[in-house]
C-alpha positions, 0 to 999 in steps of 0.5 A: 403500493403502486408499481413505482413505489415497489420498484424503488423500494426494491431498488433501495433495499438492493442498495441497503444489501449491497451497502452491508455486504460491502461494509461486512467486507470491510470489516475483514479488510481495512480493519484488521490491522487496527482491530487486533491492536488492542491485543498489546497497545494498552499493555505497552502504554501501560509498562513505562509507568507500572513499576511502582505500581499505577494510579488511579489517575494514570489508568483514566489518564491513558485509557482518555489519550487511547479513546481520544487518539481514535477519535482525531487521527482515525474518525476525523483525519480518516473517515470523515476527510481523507476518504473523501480525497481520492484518485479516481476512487482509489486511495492511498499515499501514491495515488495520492501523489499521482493526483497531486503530480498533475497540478504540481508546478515548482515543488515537484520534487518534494512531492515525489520525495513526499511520496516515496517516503510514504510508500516506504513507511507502509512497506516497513509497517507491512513487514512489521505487523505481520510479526507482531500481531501474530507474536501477541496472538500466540502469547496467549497460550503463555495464559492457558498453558505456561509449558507452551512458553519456549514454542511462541516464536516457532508457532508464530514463525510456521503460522506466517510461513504458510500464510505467506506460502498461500498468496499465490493462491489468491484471497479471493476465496478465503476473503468471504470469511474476512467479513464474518470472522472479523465482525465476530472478533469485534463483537467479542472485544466488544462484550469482553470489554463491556463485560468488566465496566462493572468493575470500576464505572468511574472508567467512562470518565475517560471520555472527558480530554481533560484527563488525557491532557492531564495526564501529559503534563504531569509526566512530562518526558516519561508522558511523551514515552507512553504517547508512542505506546499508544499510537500503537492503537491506531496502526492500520489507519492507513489501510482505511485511506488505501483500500478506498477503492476496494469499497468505497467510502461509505462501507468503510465509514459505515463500518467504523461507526456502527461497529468497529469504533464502538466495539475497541473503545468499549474494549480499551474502556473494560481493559483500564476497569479490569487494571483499576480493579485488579492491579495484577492485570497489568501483565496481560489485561486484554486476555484477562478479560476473559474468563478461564473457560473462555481463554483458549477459544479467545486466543484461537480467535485472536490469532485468526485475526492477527492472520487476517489483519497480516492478509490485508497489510500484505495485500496493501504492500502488493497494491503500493507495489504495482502502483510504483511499478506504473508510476515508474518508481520500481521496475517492472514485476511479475504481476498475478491476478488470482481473482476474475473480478476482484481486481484488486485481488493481486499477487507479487511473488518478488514483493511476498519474498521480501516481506516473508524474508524482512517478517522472518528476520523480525520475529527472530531478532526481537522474539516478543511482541513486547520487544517488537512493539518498540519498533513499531510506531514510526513507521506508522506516525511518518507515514501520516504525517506524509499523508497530512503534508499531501492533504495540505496540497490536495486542499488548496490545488484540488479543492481550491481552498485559501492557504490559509484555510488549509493550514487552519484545519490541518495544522493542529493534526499535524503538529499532534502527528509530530509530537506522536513522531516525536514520541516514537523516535524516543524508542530508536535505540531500543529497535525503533531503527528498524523500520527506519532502515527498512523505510530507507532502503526503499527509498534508496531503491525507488529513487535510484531507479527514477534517477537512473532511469532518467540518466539513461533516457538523457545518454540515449537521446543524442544517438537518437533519431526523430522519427519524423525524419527517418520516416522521411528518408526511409520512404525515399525510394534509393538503391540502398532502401531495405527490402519490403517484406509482407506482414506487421511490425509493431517497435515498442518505445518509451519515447514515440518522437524517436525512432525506436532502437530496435527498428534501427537495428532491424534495418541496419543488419536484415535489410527488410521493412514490413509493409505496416510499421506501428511505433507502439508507446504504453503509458501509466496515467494518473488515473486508477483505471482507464476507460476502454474508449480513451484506451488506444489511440492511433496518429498516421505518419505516413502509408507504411508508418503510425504512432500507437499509444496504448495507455492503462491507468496504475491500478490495472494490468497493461496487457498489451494484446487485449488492448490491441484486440480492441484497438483492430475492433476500431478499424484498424486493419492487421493480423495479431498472428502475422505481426512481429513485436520488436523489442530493443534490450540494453546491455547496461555498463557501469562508469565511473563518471557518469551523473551517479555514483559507481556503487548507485551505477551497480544498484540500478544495473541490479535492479533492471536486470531483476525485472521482468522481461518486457514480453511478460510483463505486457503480456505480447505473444511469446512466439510473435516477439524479436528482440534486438540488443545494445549495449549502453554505458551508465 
């Protein structure tokens, strides 16, 4: 083998590696949330139709509906498409919408409503999942040890309490387990399940649509009640689109093929053998696939995954959390890296409070994973089908297809998404409201922040002054002109055009003006990440006055004064320890007749006095920054 030859048969066999690890990872990752599903999805589908006892054309029937449902709204709309549609690498219902936002034209905002409600689903469904994987997990032990019955819910409640107490310590290290023990649990479901094929082969024609659609028509309403059960086999798809950008396309799609599809199809297809053999299964036929001697291990694993899968999900919450935050749809955050080189490897300590408070209120409003599992399922079903109506916009304005062309291929996925919709909304009363109120109220939350945070730059802009004008009079030489004093100042603005708040206050009572002043403005932009080269730029003004702009993509830290550190490696003379950063800080009041409502008015004064301060959060030296108030009515 010559020289050449070696190096690029090295060469692959790195990229091979590289491809296994990042898939391994995946496993543990993006498919935790739908590889624990099969712990109570068929025996929800089951219970609508098992009260005078099932046929053996309804277990077929629903084991067809599960395989099939795997197939088109995971491997079709999922693997082979939407991973293909993304931002930058990065995935997901907001980087989605932070895509489309650049080529929108007349229906912004329905994309922005589009997106917030999507957003919104998946922070329901982070609330949610969490409560019920780790309630079925610990179900198991009814199996092993009936006496444990009366301590399912205490177990559950001390298990999410310490996993939601250690996310401050980051998952960078527990992460390398995620791959293995996942891949273990996959394998296990996966001989579990091939295990009892055996007990009635007539399983595998389940395989044919025909019973699905079969199925259906001959139940009519009490059908549709069941297609919401079975949804719950593909919770967690979600996670396949937004945590694109941790591994890339091909591992997760390698992933799923080679693994993690095969291993819950053979699973569903052992579980309806076991019913079809033993009626008596219906009660809990996923862990009665397991032998007696094999049930405990069983559960033990089962609720080392329910805790993995809750890991990813409250993982995406934080990502969907700090891409809001950039995109300017919440206020600003504490935000944590716990990973020196993962960057996705992030933690919110406002956003962990609220899920362990929603999780918490779950597990003690339903108790079960019976009662929590109607629920479930709306969340999930209205955030694909947000995502569906994204795809149609992504296709025709970034992919430039036909209109036509697009409706043909999305709209049968759309309308199955809708009869899924639909099929869940039949639960609403018995808890599916949940996830609606939930879904709601942070909606509610992130347009009153869009909305009163345009208000407020509209009321500010008439007192306003362009710069360009009061660089002008300022440089005039006069007997009123303030005191030239040594050293840099660098005022922080939203709006460059404008002179900023705190320069004008600086002015108007000390009486001084540093020698070098830079209007300073940090923007999110619609891409992931940005590079280092596009990451500052600098517009003269005049000899005293210049314009920075420092802008990071919304999936990266904004760390101002790394950024700035960079900016002077540029040529661009000024000491970091003798410059002062000026902030402006508004006092907001409340009014009655201003553009929102008075209770909205109290709502987003809540919300900004929540925030982080801005010398946190843009990481500015804590002894080099002044701020200057006003107050400013709302």
């Amino acid at each position: 083998m010559s020289h050449i030859e070696a190096h690029a048969a090295t060469g692959r066999g790195g990229r091979a590696r590289t491809l296994f690890l990042l898939a391994l990872g995946s496993i543990g990752v993006v498919y935790g949330d739908i590889g624990t599903s099969p712990l109570y999805a068929f025996r929800e589908a089951l219970r609508p139709i098992s009260y005078d006892g099932v046929t053996r054309d309804e277990v077929v029937g629903l084991i067809s509906l599960v395989i099939w449902t795997l197939t088109i709204i995971v491997t079709l709309k999922y693997v082979l498409f939407l991973l293909r549609a993304d931002n930058g690498g990065e995935g997901g219902t907001l980087s989605l919408l932070a895509l489309l936002r650049k080529t929108a034209n007349g229906h912004k905002a329905v994309l922005f409503f589009m997106g917030l409600a999507g957003a919104a689903l998946f922070i329901g469904d982070a609330m949610i999942t969490p409560a019920l994987s780790v309630l079925s997990a610990v179900e198991g032990v009814k199996l092993v040890t009936p006496d444990l019955s009366d301590y399912i819910v205490p177990i559950s409640v001390l298990i999410l309490v310490v996993l939601f107490a250690v996310q401050s310590w980051g998952t960078d290290a527990v992460s390398r387990f995620f791959g293995p023990i996942m891949s273990l649990w996959f394998i296990v479901m996966a001989a579990a399940g091939a295990a009892h094929l055996g007990d009635d082969p007539g399983i595998l024609a389940a395989f044919n649509p025909v019973y699905a659609v079969t199925f259906l028509y001959n139940h009519g309403y009490l059908g549709l009640v069941v297609l919401g059960a079975v949804f719950l086999t593909v919770t967690g798809a979600e996670a396949l689109y937004a945590d694109l950008g941790h591994f890339g396309r091909k591992p997760i799609q390698w992933a799923w093929f080679c693994l993690v599809f095969p291993a819950l199809t053979l699973n569903y297809l052992g579980q309806g053998a076991l019913v079809l053999k033993h009626p008596e299964a219906i009660e809990n036929p996923f862990f009665l696939l397991f032998p007696k001697w094999a049930l405990l291990p069983a559960v033990i694993l089962a609720t080392a995954a329910t805790i993995i899968a809750s890991q990813s999900v409250i993982t995406g919450a934080f990502s969907i959390a700090r891409q809001a935050i950039h995109l300017g749809f919440l206020p600003r955050m504490e935000i944590f890296h716990t990973s020196a080189t993962q960057t996705g490897q992030i933690y919110l300590p406002a956003v962990n409070a609220v899920l362990l408070f929603g999780v918490m209120s779950l597990v003690f409003m339903f108790g079960s994973s019976e009662g929590l599992a109607t629920a479930y399922g709306i969340s999930v079903t209205g955030a694909m089908v947000v995502t569906t109506a994204l795809a149609f916009e992504f296709l025709r304005m970034r992919w430039r297809w036909k209109p036509a062309v697009a409706v043909l291929v999305l709209l049968p996925l759309f309308l199955l998404e809708l009869v899924f919709l639909g099929a869940n909304l039949l639960k609403v009363h018995d808890g599916g409201y949940v996830p609606i109120l939930i879904a709601a109220a942070c909606t509610l939350l992130m347009w009153t922040w869009v909305r009163g945070t345009a208000l407020l730059r509209d009321k500010t802009r008439h007192i306003e002054v362009p710069l360009d004008v009061f660089v002008k009079s300022i440089e005039k030489k006069s007997a009123h002109a303030p005191v030239s004093v040594s050293g840099t100042a660098i005022f922080l603005t939203s709006d460059p055009d404008f002179t900023p708040a705190a320069l004008l206050h600086n002015i108007k009572h000390n009486h001084v003006l540093h020698e070098q002043n830079f209007i300073l403005t940090v923007t999110s932009t619609n891409t992931p990440k940005v590079l280092p080269a596009d990451r500052c730029s600098m517009e003269r003004i005049s000899d005293r006055f210049a314009r920075i702009q420092i802008r990071f993509g919304f999936m990266e830290t904004q760390n101002v004064s790394q950024a700035l550190g960079l900016f002077r490696k540029s040529g661009v003379k000024f000491d970091i320890m003798s410059t002062s950063f000026y902030l402006g800080r508004r006092k907001l009041v409340p009014d009655r007749h201003s553009g929102m409502p008075y209770w909205q008015d109290r709502l987003y004064i809540a919300m900004a006095n929540a925030a982080v301060d801005p010398s946190d959060y843009f990481r500015l030296p804590t002894n080099r920054v002044v701020e200057l108030g006003s107050q400013v009515i709302i």
